[in-house]
VOGU-3710 file (C-alpha; in Angstrom, 3 decimals, decimal comma):
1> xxxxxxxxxx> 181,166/101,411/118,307  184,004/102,378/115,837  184,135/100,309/112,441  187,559/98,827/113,204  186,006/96,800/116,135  183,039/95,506/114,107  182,512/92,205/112,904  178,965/92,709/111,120  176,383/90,764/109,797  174,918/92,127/106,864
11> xxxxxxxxxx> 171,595/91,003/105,249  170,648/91,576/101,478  174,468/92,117/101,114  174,570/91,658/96,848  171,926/94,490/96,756  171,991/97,738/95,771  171,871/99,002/99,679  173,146/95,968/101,211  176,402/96,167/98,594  176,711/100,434/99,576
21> xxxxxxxxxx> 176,933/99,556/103,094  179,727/96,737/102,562  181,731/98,845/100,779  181,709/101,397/103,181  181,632/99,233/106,224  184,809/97,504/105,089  186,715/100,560/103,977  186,289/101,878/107,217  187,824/98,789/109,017  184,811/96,443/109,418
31> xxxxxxxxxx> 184,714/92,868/109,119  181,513/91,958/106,948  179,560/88,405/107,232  177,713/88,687/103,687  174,508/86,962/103,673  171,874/87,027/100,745  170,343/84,353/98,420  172,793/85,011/95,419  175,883/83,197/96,137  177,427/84,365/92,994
41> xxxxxxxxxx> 176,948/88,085/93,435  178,107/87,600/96,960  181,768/85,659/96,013  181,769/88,834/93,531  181,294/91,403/96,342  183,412/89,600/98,682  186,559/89,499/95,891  185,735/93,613/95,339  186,054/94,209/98,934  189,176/92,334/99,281
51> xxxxxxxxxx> 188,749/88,852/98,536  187,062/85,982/100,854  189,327/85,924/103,989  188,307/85,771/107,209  187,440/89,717/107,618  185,515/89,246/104,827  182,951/85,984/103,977  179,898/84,873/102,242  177,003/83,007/103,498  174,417/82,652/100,863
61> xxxxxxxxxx> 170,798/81,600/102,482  167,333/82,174/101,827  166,018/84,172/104,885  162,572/83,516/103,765  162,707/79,997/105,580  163,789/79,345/108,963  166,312/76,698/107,825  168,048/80,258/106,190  167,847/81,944/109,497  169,153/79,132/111,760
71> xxxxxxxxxx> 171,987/78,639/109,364  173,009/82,291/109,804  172,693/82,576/113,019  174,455/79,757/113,821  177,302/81,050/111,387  177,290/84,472/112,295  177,700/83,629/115,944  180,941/81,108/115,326  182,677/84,218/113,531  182,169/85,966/116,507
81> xxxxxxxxxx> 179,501/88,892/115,048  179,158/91,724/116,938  177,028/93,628/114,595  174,028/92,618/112,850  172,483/94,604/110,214  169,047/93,547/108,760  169,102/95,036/105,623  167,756/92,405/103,391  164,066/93,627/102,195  161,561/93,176/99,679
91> xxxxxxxxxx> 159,047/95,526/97,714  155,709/95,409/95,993  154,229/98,307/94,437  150,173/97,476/93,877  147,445/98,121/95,586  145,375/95,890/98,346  143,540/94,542/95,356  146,470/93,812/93,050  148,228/91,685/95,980  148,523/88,024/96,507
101> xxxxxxxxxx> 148,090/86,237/99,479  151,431/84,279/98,805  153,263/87,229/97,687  151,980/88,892/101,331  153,784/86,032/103,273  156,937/86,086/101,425  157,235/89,900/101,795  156,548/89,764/105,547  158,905/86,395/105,793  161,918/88,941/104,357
111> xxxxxxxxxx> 161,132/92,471/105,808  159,233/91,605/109,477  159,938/87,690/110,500  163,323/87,358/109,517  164,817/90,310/111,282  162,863/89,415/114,214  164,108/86,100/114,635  167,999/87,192/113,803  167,437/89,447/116,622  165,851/86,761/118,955
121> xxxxxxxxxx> 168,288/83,984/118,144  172,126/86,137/118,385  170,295/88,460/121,489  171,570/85,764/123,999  175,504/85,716/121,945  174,921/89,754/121,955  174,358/89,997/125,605  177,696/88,006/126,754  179,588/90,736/124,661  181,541/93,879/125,836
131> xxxxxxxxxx> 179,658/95,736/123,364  177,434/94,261/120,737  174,742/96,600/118,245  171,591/95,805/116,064  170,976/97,743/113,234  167,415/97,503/111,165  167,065/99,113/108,256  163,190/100,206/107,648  161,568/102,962/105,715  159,779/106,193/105,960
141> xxxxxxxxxx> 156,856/104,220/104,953  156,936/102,600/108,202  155,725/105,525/110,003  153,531/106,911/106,888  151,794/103,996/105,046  151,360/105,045/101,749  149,071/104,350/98,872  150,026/101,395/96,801  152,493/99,833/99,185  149,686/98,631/102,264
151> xxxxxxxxxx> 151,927/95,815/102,915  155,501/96,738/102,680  154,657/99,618/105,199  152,683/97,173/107,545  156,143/94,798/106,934  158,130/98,159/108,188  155,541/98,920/110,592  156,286/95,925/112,032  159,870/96,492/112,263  159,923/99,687/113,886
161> xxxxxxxxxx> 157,802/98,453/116,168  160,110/95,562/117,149  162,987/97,898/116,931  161,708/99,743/119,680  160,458/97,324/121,623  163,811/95,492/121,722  165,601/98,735/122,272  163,331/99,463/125,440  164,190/96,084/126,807  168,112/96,053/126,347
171> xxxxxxxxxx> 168,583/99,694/128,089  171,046/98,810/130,292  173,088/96,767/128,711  175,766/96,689/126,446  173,350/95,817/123,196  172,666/99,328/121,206  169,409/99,061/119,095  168,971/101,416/115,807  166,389/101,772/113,566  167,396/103,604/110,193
181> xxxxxxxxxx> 164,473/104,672/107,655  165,489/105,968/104,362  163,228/107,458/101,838  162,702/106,755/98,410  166,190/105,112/97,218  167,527/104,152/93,945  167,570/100,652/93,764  166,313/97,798/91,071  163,653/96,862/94,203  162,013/99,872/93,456
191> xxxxxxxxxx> 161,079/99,326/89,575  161,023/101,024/86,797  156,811/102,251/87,899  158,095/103,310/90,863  160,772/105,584/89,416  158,184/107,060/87,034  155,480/107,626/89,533  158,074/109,701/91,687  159,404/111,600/89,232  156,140/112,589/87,964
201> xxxxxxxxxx> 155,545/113,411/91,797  158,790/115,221/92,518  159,884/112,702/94,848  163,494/113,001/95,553  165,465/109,825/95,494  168,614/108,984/97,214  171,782/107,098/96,342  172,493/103,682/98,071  175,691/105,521/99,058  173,719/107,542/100,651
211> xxxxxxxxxx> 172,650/105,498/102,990  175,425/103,423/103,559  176,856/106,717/105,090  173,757/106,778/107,439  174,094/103,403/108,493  177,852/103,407/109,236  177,014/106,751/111,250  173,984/105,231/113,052  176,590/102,618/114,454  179,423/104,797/115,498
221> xxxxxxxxxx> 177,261/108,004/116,592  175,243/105,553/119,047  171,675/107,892/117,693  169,022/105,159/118,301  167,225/106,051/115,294  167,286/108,470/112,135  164,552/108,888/108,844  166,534/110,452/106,044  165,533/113,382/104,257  163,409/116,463/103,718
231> xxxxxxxxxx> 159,884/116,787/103,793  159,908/113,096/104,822  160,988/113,740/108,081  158,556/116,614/108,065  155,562/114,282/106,996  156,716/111,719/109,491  156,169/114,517/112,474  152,764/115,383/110,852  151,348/111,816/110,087  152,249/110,787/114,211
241> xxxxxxxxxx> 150,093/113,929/115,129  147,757/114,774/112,323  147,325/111,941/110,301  144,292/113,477/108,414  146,372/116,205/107,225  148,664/113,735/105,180  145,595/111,767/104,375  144,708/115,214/102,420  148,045/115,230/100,649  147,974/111,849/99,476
251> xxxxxxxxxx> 144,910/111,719/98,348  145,498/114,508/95,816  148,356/112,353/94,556  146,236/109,194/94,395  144,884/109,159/91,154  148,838/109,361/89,763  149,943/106,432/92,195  147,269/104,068/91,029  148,251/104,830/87,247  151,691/104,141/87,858
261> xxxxxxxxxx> 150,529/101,251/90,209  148,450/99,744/87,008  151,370/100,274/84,862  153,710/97,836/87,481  150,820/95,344/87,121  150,731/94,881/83,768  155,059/95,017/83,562  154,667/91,707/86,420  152,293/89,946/84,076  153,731/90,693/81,023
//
């Protein structure tokens, strides 16, 4: 599907991510549906992208509850969406021990139950389309759960998981399914411990732009599914097949993700 024929829905629009792909949706001919929980720093985005007209609008909504999600739905579908992008996500850095049962829910309510009900409630408004695409944005970590992050990968676990599923069940039709997973990105969900611990670790970290471009070429390329960059794509291979032999790697770098993961502790409670 080319941009100029897309009318998307984008999730976590006035993020770092969510705002790259906008900007790069748009300037390539898409119409954007912005959704996210800061109305403000969506009616900003909106006005940068070319004001609030009817290629471009704002629907601020909390996807954590399902009042959020049935209001978007029910939005996106009267402006005609052919796209939807689930790109709204949240992160915790802390270990199993560090994590709260509410802060659990809310993480999985964002990254895993939201997306999968978007995708439930516009499949039927998808279907009746001449062409029609789903786009979820995941992470390496959810094919390599790593150490200090046990429930955001299980969240993007989740996701891929769905992704797939879904995918498998539309072949056929006119519904594309992709599943993007970028690395290590740099965004404010990441955290200031998060930026130390991977520099310290020589962990490369991409550009929102970045994967903006990846998402926009997801969509028009028709690939089903891409993990961005190098060794991660490598390490994603190896974990499917020999998941003891990243177990090796990680645990050499484990006692310099739980320092950095006790530094992000005491920044929360501070």
């Amino acid at each position: 599907m080319k941009c100029a024929s897309m009318r998307a829905l984008l999730t976590g629009a006035s993020g770092g991510i969510g705002s790259a792909i906008a900007h790069e949706l748009v300037e390539h001919g898409a119409a954007v549906l912005l959704v996210g929980r800061d109305e403000a720093g969506l009616q900003r985005l909106a006005e940068t992208l070319g004001g609030s007209g009817e290629r471009v609008q704002a629907c601020a909504a909390d996807m954590a509850n399902d009042a959020g999600r049935e209001q978007v739905a029910a939005r996106a579908e009267a402006w005609g969406c052919n796209v939807l992008i689930n790109n709204a996500g949240l992160g915790e850095f802390a270990f199993v021990d560090q994590q709260t049962d509410a802060g659990i829910e809310r993480l999985f309510a964002i990254n895993a139950i939201a997306p999968m009900q978007l995708m439930r409630r516009l499949l039927g408004h998808f279907l009746s389309l001449p062409e029609a695409a789903v786009l979820n944005v995941g992470s390496v970590f959810g094919s390599l759960a790593y150490p200090g992050f046990a429930a955001y990968s299980a969240s993007k676990f989740a996701l891929r998981g769905y992704t797939e599923a879904l995918r498998r069940e539309v072949a056929g039709t006119r519904v594309n399914v992709h599943y993007l997973a970028p690395r290590a990105t740099r965004t404010a969900m990441n955290g200031s411990a998060v930026e130390r611990m991977n520099a310290e670790l020589g962990v490369a970290m991409d550009a929102p732009d970045l994967v903006a471009r990846a998402v926009r070429d997801l969509l028009e390329g028709g690939r089903s599914e891409s993990v961005m960059g190098w060794p991660e794509k490598l390490f994603v291979r190896i974990n499917a097949l020999l998941p003891r032999v990243v177990d090796g790697s990680l645990r050499k770098q484990l006692p310099v993700i739980r320092r950095h993961a006790q530094s992000a502790a005491a920044e929360r409670s501070a």
